[in-house]
N, C-alpha and C positions, 0 to 999 in steps of 0.2 A: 252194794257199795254205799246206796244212801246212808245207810244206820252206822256202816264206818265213819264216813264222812262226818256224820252228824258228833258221833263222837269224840271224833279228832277234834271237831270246832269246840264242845266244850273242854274239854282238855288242855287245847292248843290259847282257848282265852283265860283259865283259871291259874293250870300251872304259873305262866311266866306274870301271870298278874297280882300274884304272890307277892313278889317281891316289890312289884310298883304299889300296890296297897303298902306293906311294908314301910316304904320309904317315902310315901305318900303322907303316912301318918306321923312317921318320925321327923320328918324336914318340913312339911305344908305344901310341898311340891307336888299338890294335887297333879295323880297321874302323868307324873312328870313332865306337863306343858306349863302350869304353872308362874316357873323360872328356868326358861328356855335356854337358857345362858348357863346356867349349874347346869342342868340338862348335858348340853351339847360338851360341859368342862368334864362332867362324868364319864362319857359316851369316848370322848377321843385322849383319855389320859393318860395311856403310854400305848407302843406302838402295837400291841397284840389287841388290847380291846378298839383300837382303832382300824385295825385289821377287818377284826368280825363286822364292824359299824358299816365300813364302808361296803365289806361284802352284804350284810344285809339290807342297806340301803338300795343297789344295786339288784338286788334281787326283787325286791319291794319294786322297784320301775318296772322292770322286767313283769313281772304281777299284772300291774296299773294296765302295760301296752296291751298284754295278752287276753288279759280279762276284760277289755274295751273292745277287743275286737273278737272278740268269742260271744259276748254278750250279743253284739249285732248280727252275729251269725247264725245265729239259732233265737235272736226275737226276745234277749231275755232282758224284763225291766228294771230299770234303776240298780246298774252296778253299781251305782257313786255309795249307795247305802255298803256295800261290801266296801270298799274304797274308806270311806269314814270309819268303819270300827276297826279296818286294819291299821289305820293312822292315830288311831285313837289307843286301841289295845294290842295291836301286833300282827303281822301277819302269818304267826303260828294258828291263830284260831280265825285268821281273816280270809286266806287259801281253802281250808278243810268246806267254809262256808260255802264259799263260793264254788267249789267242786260239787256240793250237796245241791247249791240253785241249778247248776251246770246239770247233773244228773237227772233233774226234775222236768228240767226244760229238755232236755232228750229225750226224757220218756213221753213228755206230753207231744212233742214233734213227733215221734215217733205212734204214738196214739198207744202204748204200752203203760200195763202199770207194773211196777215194783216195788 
């Protein structure tokens, strides 16, 4: 599953960071933090992409609680770095990672290699 995983993450950061390069370079809204404000006017502009925003948003928490307390469960260091590139670039390629650190740290609990 590691090597899934591992390839979900680049996948899951390249695909959708497509479009943020994209429009990164066409507005200056570096990786759309930039101008948080265009940002968030983009994000909630009628009520279907507002739909998804707030379901992703939502699920991104959901993420944060689960991944904090899995982290301490099995001993694993410095989720906040998962945490930062999912806030950073997405939690398409931010989850796949962190299931990859999850699996490493199982095995090494576990004294198994894969």
């Amino acid at each position: 599953m590691k090597k899934i995983y591992l390839a979900l993450t680049v996948l899951g950061f390249v695909a959708p960071n497509t479009w943020v390069m994209k429009v990164s370079i066409q507005t200056g809204n570096i990786l759309l933090w930039a101008r948080p404000l265009e940002t968030m006017a983009g994000m909630f502009v009628n009520d279907i992409s507002t739909a998804f925003v707030v379901d992703l948003l939502f699920v991104v928490l959901v993420f944060m609680i689960w991944s904090y307390q899995e982290s301490k469960r099995l001993g694993m260091k410095a989720p906040w770095i998962v945490w930062v590139l999912t806030m950073l670039f997405g939690l398409a390629g931010g989850l796949p990672l962190f299931l990859y650190q999850r699996e490493s740290a199982l095995e090494s609990n576990s004294g198994t290699n894969g």
